[in-house]
N, C-alpha and C positions, 0 to 999 in steps of 0.2 A: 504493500500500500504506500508504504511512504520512496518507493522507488518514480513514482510516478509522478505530475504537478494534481493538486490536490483542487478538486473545486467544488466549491462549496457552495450552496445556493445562492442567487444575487436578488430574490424573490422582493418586492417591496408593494403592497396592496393589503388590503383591507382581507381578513381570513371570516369566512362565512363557519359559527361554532354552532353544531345544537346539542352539544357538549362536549367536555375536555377528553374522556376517555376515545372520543373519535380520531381525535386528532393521531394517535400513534400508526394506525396501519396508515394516514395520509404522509404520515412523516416517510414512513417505510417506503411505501412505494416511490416515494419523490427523491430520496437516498437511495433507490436500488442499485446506484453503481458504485454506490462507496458501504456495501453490507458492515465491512466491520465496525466504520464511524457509527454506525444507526444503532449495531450491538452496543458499543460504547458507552451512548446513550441512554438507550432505554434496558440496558440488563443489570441484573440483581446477581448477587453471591450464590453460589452454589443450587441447591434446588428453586431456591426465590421462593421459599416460604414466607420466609419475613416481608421479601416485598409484594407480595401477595396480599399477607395479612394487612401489612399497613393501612388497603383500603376497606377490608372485610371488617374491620375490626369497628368502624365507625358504624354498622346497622345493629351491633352490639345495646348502643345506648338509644334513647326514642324520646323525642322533643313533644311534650305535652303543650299544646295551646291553647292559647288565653285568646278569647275571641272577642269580648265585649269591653277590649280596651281601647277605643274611639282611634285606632292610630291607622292614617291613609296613606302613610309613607314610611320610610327608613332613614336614617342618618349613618351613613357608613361612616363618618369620620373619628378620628382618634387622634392619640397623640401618644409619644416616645419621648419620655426626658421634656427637653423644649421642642421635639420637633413635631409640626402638623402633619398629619397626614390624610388623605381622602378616603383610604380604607385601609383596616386591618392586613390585609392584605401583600406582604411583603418578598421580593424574591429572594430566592435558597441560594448561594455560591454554589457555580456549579461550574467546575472546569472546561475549556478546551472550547469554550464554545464558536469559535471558528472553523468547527467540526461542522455546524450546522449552517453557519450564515457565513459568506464570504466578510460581513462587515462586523462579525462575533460581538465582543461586549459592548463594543460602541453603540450596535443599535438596541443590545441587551436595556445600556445606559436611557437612551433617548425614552423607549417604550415603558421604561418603568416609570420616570419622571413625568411622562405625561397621564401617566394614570395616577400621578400622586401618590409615589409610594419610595420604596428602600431599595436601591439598587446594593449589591455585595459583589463584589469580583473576588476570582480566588486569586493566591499563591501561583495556582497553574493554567492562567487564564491566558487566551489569545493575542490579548491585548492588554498592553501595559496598562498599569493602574492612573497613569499620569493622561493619555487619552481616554479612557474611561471616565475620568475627572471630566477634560475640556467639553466631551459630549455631550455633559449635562451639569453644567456648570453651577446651575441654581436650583440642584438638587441634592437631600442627601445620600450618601453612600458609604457603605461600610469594609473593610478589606478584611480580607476570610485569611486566617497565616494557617499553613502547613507548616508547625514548628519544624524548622534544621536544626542537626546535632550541632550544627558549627553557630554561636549566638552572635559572631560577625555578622553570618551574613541574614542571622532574623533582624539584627539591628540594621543594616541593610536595606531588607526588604521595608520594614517599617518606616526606618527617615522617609523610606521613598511615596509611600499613602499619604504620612500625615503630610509632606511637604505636598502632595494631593489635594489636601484638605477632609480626609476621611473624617467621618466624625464617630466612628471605635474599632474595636479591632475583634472577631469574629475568631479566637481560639479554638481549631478543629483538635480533639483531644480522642474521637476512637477510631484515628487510621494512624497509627503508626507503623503499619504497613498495608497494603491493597488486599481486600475481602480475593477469594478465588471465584473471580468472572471466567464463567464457562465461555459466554460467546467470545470471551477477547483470547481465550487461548484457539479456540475453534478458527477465527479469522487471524489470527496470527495477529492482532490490531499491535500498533506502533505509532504514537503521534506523527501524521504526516506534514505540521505545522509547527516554529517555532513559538516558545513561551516564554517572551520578552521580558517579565519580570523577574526570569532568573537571570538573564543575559545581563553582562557586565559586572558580575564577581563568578558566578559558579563554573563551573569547566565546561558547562555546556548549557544550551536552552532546553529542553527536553525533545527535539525534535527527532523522528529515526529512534526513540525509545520507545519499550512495554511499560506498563504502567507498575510493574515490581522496580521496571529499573530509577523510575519516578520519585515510587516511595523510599527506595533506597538511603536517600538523603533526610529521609524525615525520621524526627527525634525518636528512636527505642526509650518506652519509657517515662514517659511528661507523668509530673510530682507537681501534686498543689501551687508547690513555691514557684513554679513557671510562671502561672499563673500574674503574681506580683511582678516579675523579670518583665514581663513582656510590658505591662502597667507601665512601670519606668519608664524604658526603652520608649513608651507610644506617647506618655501623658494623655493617654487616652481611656475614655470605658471600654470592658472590656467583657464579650459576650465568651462563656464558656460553651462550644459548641460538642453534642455528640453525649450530651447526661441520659441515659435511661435508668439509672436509679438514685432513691429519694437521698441516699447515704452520700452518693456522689454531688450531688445537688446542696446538698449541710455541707462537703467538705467544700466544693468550690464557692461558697459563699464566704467562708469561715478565713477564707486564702484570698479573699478578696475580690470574687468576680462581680459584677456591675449589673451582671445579666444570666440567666440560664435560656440554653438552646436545648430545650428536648429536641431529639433525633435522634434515628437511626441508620444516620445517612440512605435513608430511600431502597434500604434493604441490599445495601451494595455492599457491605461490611462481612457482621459475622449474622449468617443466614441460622434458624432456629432461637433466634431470641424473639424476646415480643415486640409485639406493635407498638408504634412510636405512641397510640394513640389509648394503647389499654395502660401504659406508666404514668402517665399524662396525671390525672387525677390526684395519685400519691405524692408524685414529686410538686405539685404546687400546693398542697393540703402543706408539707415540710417547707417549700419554702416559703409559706403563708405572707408574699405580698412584698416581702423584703426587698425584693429586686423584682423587674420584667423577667417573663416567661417569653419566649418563641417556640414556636411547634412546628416542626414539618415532617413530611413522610408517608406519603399515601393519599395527600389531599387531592380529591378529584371533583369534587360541587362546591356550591357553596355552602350548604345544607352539613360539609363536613368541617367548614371554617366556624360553622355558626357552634357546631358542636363540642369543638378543639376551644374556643371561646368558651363556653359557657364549664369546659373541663378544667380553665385556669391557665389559658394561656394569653394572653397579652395580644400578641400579634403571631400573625399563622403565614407561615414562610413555601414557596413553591416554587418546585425545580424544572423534574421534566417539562411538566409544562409549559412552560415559558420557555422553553428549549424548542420546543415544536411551533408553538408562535415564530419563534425569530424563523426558523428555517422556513414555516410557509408564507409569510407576511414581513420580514424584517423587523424594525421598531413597530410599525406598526400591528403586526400579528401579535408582537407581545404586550403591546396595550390591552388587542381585542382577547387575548385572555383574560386578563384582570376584571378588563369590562366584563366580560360573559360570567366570569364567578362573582363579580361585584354585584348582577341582574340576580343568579341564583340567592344567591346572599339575603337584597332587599327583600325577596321574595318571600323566601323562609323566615325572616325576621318581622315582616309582617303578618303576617298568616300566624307567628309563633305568638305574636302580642308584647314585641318589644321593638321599641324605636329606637332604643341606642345602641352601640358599643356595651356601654356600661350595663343595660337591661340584660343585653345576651350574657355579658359574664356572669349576672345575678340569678340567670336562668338554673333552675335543679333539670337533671336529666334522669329518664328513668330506663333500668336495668332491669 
């Protein structure tokens, strides 16, 4: 794959959704000649239980409705810290995505700012973190670190966000090395694109690598006290990303983190643990309010944001997704995601008998 020049969709139009889980066989076919980029993408660890469960696991809980609460409308908007936002609705770090659109985070950038929301670029993203900035200039964004053994070059990596202007720093804590993705041994997959944000300290950009050779460089190991190192190093908040339990959640709070990211990186990890969205519950009951909650892994409606919400999560984070946006529509397609889960969204939050943000989180769900 990476023998070859690599291209990647130049797609830019408005994406017709009549819902998110359609979008993946239109991704597939539209990648049929680049199979391993599309495995890449959309494949999970091992059997893909987890990433299965991830969206199973949200028909588990049942939204009881309040009907004779006079409300004709929604208000999606919220807020993080100081910052506004139009909907809870935030995107996941999600590497490489130059995999999918010839113009990768850039228009990742554009489409999420105009739905008013959180853009996050990774550590191994397509595009440097300093264009990801200019693209959306009067938007926020957050930088996702793949901690490296070597703290040069996380100090490094960091100067180079915050002189971005990132406003925190996304701590990925359960890949310290790559889940075993079947389809990327199947396809032999190899980044066929360099990743500029490693270029200019480390021996190489990741291009012409497997994704073992990727994680290779990532820290064996991360201890609470990272947590505070990276603090310093950023003068920034600091999201601990990859918690699925409440212990873990008390330690990273206790070591100072700013924010907890329930995930389970989208079932791409360690395959046979639970859903991102049956922990959900306990780890915000533990860390009762102390800090923001984020949630991702499995969200596919809105009907599962309203529920992730009303489970104690703060703001509810999403990957594939907006990966199949950019590749059928560019920036634009990844608006018209957020829009099409922001329409399920109001939907459900009407019909449920709550007009805010704040109502949904106040919502009990029943089991």
């Amino acid at each position: 794959m990476n023998k070859k020049k690599y291209e990647a969709s130049t797609a830019e139009n408005h994406v017709e959704i009549v819902n998110i889980a359609s979008l993946e066989k239109r991704v597939q076919d539209h990648m049929s000649n680049e199979k391993g980029a599309f495995g890449y993408i959309r494949g999970g660890a091992e059997d893909e239980y987890t990433m299965k469960q991830n969206t199973e696991a949200f028909n588990k809980a049942k939204i009881m409705p309040r009907v004779i609460q006079g409300i004709d409308h929604a208000d999606l908007s919220t807020k993080l810290w100081d910052i506004d936002l139009k909907t809870p609705i935030i995107q996941a770090p999600s590497a490489a995505q130059g995999l999918a659109h010839a113009k990768g985070e850039t228009d990742t950038a554009k489409g999420v700012a105009a739905a008013g929301s959180i853009f996050s670029i990774s550590t191994y993203a397509s595009t440097s973190v300093e264009d990801a900035a200019a693209a959306a200039p009067d938007a926020p964004q957050f930088f996702q670190l793949y901690m490296s053994k070597d703290d040069k070059f996380n100090e490094f990596l960091i100067k180079k966000a915050v002189a971005a202007g990132v406003k925190a720093i996304v701590l990925t804590v359960d890949s310290t090395l790559g889940g075993y993705r079947e389809a990327d041994v199947i396809n032999k997959f190899q980044f066929p694109l360099p990743m500029p944000n490693l270029a200019g300290y480390s021996a190489g950009d990741g291009e012409g690598k497997g994704i073992s050779e990727i994680y290779a460089s990532a820290k064996q190991g991360i201890v609470p006290a990272d947590i505070q190192k990276i603090k310093d190093m950023s003068g920034l908040p600091v999201f601990v990303k990859g918690i699925q339990s409440p212990d873990d959640a008390e330690l990273a709070i206790e070591f100072g983190a700013d924010g907890i990211w329930v995930s389970n990186h989208g079932g791409r990890q360690l395959d046979g643990g639970p859903a991102s969205f049956d922990v959900l519950p306990d780890i915000a009951d533990r860390v009762d309010k102390r800090v923001p909650i984020v949630f991702d892994s499995g969200v596919r409606r809105g009907e599962h944001v309203f529920k992730a919400l009303a489970s104690g999560a703060d703001l509810v984070a999403i990957g594939r997704p907006i990966i199949y946006g950019l590749n059928l529509g560019g920036a634009q397609g990844v608006t018209d995601v957020i829009d099409h889960l922001n329409m399920e969204l109001s939907i459900t939050m009407q019909l449920a008998g709550t007009k805010t943000i704040n109502e949904v989180k106040n919502t009990d769900l029943y089991y």
